[in-house]
C-alpha positions, 0 to 999 in steps of 0.5 A, spaced: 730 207 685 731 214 690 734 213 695 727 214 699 724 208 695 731 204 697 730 206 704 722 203 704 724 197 701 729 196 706 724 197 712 718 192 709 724 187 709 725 188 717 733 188 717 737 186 724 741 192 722 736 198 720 739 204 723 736 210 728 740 214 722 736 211 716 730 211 720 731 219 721 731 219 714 725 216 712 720 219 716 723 226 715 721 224 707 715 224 709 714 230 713 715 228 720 720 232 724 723 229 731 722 232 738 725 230 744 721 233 749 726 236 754 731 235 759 728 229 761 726 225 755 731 221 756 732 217 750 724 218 748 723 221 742 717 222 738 716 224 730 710 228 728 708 229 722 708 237 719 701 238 716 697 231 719 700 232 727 701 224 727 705 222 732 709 216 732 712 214 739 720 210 740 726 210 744 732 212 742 737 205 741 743 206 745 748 204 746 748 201 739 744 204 733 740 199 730 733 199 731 729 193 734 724 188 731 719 190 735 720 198 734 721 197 726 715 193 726 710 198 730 715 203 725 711 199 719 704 199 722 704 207 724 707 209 717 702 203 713 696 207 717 698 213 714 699 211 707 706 211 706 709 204 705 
């Protein structure tokens, strides 16, 4: 099993502690690039696709690194939409 495959098995189990870093990981397999939108943006980040310009939306986490349920599952359903989990 590839270390992508790993990743999305981890996802679909919804884990407390799936980090930014792995997530970045994930989507960038899957064609998206980040794009922080200016000196404003904050934590806003968004990833889009290369080819399809699907745009995922989410806030960085901060202070710590690992993702909410809440964004993870929003994470699911984008990816799931798009065939890829």
């Amino acid at each position: 099993m590839s270390r992508i495959e790993k990743l999305k098995a981890r996802l679909k189990l919804k884990p407390k502690d799936f980090t930014y870093g792995e997530l970045l990981t994930l989507l960038q397999s899957f064609g998206y690039s980040e794009w922080k939108g200016g000196k404003t943006s904050g934590s806003r980040r968004a990833f889009i696709h290369s080819t399809t310009k699907h745009v995922i939306h989410l806030h960085k986490p901060h202070p710590g690194n690992e993702l909410r349920l809440y964004q993870i599952q929003e994470i699911i359903e984008e990816l799931t939409k798009s065939g890829y989990l």
